[in-house]
LOBALUM-843180 format. One record per residue: residue number from 0; x, y, z of N, C-alpha, C, O in turn. Coordinates in Angstrom, 2 decimals. Atoms other than C-alpha are relative to their C-alpha. Layout:
! LOBALUM-843180
NUM; X; Y; Z; X; Y; Z; X; Y; Z; X; Y; Z
...
END
This chain:
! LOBALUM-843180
0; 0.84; -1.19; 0.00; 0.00; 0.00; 0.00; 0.88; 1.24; 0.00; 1.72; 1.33; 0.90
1; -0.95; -1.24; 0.10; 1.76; 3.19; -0.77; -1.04; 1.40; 0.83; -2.26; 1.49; 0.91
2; 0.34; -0.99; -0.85; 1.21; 6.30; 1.31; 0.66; 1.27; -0.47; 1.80; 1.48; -0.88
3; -0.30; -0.82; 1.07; 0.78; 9.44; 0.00; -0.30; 1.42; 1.15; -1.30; 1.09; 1.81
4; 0.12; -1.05; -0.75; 0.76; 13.08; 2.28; -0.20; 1.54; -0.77; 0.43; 2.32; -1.47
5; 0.88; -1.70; 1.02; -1.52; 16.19; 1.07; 0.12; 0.85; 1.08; -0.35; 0.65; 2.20
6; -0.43; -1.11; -0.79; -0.35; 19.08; 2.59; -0.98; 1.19; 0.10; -1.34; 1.53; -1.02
7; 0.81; -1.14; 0.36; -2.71; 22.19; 3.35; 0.31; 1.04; 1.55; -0.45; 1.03; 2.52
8; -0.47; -0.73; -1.84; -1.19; 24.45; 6.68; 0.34; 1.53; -0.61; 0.66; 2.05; -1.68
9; -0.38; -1.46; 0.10; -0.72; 27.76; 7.15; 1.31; 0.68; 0.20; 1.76; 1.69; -0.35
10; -1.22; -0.35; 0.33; 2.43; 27.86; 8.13; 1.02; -1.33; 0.07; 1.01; -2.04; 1.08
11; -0.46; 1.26; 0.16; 4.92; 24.93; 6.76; 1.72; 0.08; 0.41; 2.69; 0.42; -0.27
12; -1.30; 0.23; -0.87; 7.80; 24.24; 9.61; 0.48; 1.45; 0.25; 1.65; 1.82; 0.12
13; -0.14; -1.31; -0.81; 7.42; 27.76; 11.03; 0.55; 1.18; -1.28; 1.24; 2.19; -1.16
14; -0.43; -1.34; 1.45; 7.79; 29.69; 7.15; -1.40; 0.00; -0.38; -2.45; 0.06; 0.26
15; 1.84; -0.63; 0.86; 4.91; 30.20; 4.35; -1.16; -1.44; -0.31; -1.16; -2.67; -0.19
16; 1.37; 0.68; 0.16; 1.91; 28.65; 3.65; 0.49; -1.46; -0.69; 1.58; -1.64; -1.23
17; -0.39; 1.01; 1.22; 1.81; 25.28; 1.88; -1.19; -0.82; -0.22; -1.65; -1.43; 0.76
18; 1.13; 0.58; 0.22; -1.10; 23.76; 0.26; 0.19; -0.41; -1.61; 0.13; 0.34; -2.59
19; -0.02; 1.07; 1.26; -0.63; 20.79; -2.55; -1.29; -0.07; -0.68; -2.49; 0.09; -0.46
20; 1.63; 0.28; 0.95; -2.66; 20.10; -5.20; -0.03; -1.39; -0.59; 0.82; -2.24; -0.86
21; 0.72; 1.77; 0.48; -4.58; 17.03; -6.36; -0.58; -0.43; -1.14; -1.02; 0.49; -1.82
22; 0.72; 0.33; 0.94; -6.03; 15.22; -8.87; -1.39; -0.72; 0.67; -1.36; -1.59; 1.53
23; 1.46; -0.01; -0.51; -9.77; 14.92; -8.13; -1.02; -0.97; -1.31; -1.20; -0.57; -2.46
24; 0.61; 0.96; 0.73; -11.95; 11.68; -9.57; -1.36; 0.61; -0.49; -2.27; 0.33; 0.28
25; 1.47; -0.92; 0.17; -15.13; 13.90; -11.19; -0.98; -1.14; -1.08; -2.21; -1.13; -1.14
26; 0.92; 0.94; 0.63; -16.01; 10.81; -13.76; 1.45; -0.99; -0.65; 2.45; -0.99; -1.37
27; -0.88; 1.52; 0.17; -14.67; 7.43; -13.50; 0.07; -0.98; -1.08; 0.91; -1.87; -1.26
28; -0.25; 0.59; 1.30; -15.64; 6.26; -16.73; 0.55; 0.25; -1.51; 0.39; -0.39; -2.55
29; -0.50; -0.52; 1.05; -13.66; 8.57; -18.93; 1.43; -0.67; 0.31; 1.56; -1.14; 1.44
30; -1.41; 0.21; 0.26; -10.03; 7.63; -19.51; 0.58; 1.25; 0.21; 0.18; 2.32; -0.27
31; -0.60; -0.96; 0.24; -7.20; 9.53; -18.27; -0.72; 1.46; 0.54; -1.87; 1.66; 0.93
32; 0.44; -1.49; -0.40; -7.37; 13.27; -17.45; -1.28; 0.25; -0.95; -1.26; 1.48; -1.01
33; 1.35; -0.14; 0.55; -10.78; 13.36; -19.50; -1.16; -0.22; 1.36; -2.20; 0.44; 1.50
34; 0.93; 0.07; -1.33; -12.44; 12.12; -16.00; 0.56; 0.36; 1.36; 0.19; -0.23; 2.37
35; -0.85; 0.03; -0.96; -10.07; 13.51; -13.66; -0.03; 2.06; 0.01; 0.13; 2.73; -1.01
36; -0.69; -1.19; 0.22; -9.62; 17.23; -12.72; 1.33; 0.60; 1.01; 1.84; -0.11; 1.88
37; -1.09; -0.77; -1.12; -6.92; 19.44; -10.76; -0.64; 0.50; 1.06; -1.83; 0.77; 0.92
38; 0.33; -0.96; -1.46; -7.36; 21.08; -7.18; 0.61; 0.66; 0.14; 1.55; 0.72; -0.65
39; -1.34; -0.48; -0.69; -5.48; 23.12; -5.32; -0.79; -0.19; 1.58; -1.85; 0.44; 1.60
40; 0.48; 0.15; -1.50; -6.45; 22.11; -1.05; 0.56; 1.33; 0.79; 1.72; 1.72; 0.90
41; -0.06; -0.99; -0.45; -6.85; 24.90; 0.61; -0.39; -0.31; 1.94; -0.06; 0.56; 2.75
42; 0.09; 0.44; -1.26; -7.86; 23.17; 4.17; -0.81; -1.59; -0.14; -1.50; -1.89; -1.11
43; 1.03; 0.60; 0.08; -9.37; 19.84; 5.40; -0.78; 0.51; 0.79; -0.64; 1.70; 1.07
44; 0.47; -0.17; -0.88; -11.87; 19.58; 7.77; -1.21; -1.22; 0.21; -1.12; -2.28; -0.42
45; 0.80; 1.13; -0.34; -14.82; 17.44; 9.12; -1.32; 0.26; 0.85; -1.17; 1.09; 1.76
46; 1.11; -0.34; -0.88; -18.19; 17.64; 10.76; -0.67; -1.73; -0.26; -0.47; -2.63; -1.07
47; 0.88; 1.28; -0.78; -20.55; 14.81; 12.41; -1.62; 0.53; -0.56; -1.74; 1.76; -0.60
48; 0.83; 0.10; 0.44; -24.17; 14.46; 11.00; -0.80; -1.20; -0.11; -0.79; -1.98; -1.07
49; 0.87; 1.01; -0.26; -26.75; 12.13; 12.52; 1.30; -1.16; 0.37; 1.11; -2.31; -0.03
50; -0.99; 0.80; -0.48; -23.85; 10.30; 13.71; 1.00; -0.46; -1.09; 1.60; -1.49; -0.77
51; -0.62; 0.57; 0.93; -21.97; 9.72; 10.66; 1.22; 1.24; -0.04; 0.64; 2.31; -0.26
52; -1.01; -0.62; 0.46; -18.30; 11.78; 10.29; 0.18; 0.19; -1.39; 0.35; -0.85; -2.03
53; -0.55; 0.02; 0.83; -17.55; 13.41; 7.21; 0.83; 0.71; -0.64; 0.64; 1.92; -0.48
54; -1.11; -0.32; -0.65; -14.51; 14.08; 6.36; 0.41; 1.03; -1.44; 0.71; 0.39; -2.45
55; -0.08; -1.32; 1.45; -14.01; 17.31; 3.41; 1.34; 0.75; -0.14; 2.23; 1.00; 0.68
56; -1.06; -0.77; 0.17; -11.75; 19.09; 1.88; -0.06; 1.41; -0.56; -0.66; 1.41; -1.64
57; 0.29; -1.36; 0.94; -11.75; 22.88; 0.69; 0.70; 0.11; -1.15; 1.89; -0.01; -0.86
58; -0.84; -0.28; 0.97; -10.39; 23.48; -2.85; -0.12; 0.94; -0.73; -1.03; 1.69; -0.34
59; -0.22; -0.96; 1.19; -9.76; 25.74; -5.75; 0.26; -1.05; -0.95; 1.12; -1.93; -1.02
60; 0.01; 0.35; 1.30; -10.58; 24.72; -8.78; 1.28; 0.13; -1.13; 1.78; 1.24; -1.00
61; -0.51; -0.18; 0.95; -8.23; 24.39; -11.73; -0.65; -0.33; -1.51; -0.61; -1.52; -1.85
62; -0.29; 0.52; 1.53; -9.11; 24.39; -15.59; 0.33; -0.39; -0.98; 0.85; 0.46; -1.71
63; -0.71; 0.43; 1.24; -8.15; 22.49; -18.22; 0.30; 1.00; -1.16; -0.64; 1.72; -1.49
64; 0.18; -0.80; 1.66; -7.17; 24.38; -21.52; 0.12; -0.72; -1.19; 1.09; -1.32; -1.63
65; -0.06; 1.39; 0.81; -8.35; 22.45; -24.07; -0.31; -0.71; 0.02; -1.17; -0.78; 0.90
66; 1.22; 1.17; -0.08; -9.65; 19.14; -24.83; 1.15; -1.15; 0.01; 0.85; -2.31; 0.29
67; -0.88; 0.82; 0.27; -6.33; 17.53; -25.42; 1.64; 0.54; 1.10; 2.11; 1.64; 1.39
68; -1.76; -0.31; -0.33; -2.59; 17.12; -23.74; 0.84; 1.58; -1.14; 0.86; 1.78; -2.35
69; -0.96; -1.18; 1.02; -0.43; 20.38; -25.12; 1.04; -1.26; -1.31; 1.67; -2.28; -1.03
70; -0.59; 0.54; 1.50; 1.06; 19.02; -28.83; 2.13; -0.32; 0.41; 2.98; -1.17; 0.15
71; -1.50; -0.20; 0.16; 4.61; 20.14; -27.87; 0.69; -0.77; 0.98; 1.77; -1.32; 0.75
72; -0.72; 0.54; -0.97; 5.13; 18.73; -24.33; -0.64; -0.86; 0.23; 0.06; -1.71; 0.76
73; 0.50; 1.20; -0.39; 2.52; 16.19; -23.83; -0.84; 0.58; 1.25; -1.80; -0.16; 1.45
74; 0.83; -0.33; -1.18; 0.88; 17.77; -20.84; -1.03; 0.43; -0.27; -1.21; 0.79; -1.43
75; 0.93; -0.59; -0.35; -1.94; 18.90; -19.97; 0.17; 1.52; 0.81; 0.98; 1.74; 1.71
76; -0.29; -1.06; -0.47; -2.60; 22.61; -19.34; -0.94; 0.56; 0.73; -2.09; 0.28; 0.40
77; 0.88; -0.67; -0.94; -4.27; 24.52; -16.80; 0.01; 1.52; 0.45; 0.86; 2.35; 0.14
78; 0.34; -1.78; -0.63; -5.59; 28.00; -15.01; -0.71; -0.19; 1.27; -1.64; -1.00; 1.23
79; 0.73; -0.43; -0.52; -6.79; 28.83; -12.09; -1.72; 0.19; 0.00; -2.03; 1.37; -0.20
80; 1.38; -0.41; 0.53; -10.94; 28.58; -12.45; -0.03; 1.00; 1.20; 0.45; 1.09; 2.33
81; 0.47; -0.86; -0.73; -12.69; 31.54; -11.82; -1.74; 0.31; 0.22; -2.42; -0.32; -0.59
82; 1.68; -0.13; 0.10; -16.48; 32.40; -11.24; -0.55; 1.42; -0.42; -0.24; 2.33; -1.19
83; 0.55; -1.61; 0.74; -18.69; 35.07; -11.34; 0.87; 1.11; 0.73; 1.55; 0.82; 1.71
84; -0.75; -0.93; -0.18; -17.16; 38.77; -11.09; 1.46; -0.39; 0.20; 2.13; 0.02; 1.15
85; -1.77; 0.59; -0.09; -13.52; 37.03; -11.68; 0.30; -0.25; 1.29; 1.43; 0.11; 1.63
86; -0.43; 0.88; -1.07; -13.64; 35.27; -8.30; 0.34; -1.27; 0.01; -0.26; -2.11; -0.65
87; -0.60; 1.10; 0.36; -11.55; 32.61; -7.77; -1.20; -1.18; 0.55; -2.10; -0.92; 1.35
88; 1.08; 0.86; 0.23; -13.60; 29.28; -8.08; 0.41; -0.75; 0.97; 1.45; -1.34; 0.69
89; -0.14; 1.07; -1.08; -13.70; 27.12; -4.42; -1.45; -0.85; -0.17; -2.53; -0.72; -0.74
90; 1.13; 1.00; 0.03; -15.45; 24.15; -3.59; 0.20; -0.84; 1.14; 1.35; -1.15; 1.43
91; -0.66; 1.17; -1.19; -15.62; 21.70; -0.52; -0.69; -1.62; -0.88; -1.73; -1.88; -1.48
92; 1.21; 1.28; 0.79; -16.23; 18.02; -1.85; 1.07; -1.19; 1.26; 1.84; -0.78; 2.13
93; 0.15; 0.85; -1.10; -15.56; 14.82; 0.26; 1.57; -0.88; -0.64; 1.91; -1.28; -1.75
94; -1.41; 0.19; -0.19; -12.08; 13.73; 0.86; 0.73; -1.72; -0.66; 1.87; -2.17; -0.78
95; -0.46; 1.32; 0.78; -12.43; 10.14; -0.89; 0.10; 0.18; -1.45; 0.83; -0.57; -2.10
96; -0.07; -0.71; 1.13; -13.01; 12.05; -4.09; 1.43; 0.48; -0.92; 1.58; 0.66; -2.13
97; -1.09; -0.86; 0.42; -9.57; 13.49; -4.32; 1.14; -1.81; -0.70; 0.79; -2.81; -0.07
98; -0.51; 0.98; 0.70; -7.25; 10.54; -6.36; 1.58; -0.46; 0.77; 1.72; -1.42; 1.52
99; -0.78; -0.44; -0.10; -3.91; 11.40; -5.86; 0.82; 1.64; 0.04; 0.58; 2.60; -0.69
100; -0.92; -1.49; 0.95; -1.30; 14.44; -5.81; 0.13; 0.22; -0.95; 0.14; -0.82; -1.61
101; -0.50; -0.79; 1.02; -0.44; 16.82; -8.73; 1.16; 0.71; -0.07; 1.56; 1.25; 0.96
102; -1.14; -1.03; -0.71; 2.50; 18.67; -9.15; -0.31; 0.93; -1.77; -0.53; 0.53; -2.91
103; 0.40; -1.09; 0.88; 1.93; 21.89; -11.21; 1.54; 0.46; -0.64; 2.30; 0.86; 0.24
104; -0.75; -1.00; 0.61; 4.76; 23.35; -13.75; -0.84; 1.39; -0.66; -1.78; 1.43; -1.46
105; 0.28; -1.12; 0.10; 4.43; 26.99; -13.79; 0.67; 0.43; -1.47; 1.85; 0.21; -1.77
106; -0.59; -0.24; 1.20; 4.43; 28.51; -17.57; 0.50; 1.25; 0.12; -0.31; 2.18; 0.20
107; -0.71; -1.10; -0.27; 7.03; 31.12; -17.16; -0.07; 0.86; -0.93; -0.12; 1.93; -0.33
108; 0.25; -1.08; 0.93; 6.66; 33.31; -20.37; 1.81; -0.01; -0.37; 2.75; -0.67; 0.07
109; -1.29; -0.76; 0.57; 9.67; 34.85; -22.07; 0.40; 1.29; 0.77; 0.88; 2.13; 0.01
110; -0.21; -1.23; -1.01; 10.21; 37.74; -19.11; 0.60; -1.02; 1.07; 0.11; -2.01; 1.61
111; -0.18; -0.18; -1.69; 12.63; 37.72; -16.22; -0.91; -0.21; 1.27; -1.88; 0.48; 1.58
112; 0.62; 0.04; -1.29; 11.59; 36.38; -12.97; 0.30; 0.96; 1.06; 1.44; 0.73; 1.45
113; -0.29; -0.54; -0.75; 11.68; 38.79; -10.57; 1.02; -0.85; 1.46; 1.02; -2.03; 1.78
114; -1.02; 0.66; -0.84; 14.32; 38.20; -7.79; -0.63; 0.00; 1.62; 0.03; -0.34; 2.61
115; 0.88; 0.42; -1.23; 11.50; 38.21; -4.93; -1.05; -1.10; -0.01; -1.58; -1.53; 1.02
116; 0.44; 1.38; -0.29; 9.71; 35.25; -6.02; 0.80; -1.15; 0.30; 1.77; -1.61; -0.30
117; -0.32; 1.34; -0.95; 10.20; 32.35; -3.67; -0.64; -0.92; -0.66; -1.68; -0.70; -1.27
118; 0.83; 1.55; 0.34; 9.17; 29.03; -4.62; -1.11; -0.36; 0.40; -1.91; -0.87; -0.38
119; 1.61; -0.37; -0.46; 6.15; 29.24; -2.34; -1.15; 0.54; -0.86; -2.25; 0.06; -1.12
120; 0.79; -0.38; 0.76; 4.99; 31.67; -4.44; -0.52; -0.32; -1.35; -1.12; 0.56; -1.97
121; 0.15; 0.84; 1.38; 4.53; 29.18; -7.74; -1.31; 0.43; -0.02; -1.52; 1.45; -0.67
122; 1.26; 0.18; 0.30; 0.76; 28.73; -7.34; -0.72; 1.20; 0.06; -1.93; 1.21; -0.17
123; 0.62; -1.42; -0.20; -0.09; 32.12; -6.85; 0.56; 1.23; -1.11; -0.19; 2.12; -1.50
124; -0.53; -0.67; 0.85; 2.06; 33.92; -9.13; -0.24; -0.16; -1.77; -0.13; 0.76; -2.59
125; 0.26; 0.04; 1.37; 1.24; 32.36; -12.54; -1.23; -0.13; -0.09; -2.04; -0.40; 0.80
126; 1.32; 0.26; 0.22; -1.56; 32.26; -14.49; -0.53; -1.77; -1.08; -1.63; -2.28; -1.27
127; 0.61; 1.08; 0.42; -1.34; 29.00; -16.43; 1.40; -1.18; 0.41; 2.51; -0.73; 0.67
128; -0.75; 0.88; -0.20; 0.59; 25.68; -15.81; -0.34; -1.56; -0.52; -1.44; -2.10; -0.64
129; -0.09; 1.45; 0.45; 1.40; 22.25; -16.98; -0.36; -0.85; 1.21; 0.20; -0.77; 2.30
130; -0.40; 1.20; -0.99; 0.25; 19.20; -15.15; 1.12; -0.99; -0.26; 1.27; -1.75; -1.21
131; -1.79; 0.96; 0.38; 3.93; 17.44; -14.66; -0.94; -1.56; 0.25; -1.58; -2.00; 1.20
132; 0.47; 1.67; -0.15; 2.88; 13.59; -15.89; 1.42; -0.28; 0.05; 1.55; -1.24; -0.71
133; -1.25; 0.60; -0.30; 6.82; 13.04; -15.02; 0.17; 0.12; 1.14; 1.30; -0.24; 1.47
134; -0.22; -0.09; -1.41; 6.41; 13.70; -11.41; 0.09; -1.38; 0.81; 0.95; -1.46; 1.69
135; -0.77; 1.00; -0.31; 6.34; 10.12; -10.58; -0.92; -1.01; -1.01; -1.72; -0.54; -1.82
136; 0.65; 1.06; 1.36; 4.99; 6.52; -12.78; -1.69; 0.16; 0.57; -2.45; -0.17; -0.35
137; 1.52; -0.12; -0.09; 1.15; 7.15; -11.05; -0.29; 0.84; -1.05; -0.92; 0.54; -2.06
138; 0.36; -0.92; 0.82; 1.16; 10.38; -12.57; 0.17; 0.25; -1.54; -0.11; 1.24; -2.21
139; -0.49; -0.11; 1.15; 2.32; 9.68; -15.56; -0.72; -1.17; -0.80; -0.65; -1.21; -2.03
140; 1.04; 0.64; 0.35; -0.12; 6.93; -15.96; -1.66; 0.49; -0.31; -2.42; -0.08; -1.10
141; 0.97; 0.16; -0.12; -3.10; 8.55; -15.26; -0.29; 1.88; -0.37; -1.41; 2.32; -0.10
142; -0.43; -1.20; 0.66; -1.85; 12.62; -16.90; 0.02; -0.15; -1.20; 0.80; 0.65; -1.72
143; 0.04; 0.04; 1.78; -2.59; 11.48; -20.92; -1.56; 0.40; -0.17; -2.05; 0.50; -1.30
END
């Protein structure tokens, strides 16, 4: 059984924030990232109801761009979803839902990075990114 740790804290080993993102099961009978989307976990949490625990997660949405893997690198590309009045798009859904981790490459553009972004700041700073299917053989199984 492999064991897998989704991170979502406010502050990670007494520095900045850290909250991983996931791949989220939305329809099990498509193949591949066709039934699968991105997260980003923003907290868990849990409440009791008629005696039953259940156990949630808060997220942010990500969008696909496109209907297909990018041509050039094979990935899949993404954004940030947003809603109405360009608010960013959350959601709580139930913590068996979520698949595995994601690991996001940030599409840097042709401009200089400024010399005050930290690595922290990846998920917040860009606006579109690759899902890495080379992050390990799950992801790279289940990222076409």
């Amino acid at each position: 059984m492999r064991t897998e740790h989704i991170r979502s804290c406010p502050s990670w080993r007494g520095g900045h924030s850290r909250n991983d993102c996931v791949f989220v099961n939305t329809d099990s009978s498509l193949p591949g990232m066709q039934g699968l989307e991105v997260m980003r976990v923003h907290a868990f949490f849990s409440f009791q109801y008629w005696g039953e625990v259940y156990p949630c997660v808060v997220v942010r949405w990500f969008d696909k761009i496109g209907d297909a893997a990018d041509e050039d690198t094979g990935m899949w590309v993404v954004h940030p979803g947003v809603g109405a009045n360009n608010t960013a798009e959350y959601a709580i859904i139930h913590i068996d839902a979520i698949y595995c981790a994601a690991h996001l490459i940030p599409m840097y553009g042709m401009e200089f990075l400024p010399l005050e972004l930290n690595f922290y700041h990846s998920y917040d700073a860009f606006c579109t990114y690759y899902i890495n299917k080379l992050a390990d053989h799950h992801a790279f199984e289940i990222a076409f």
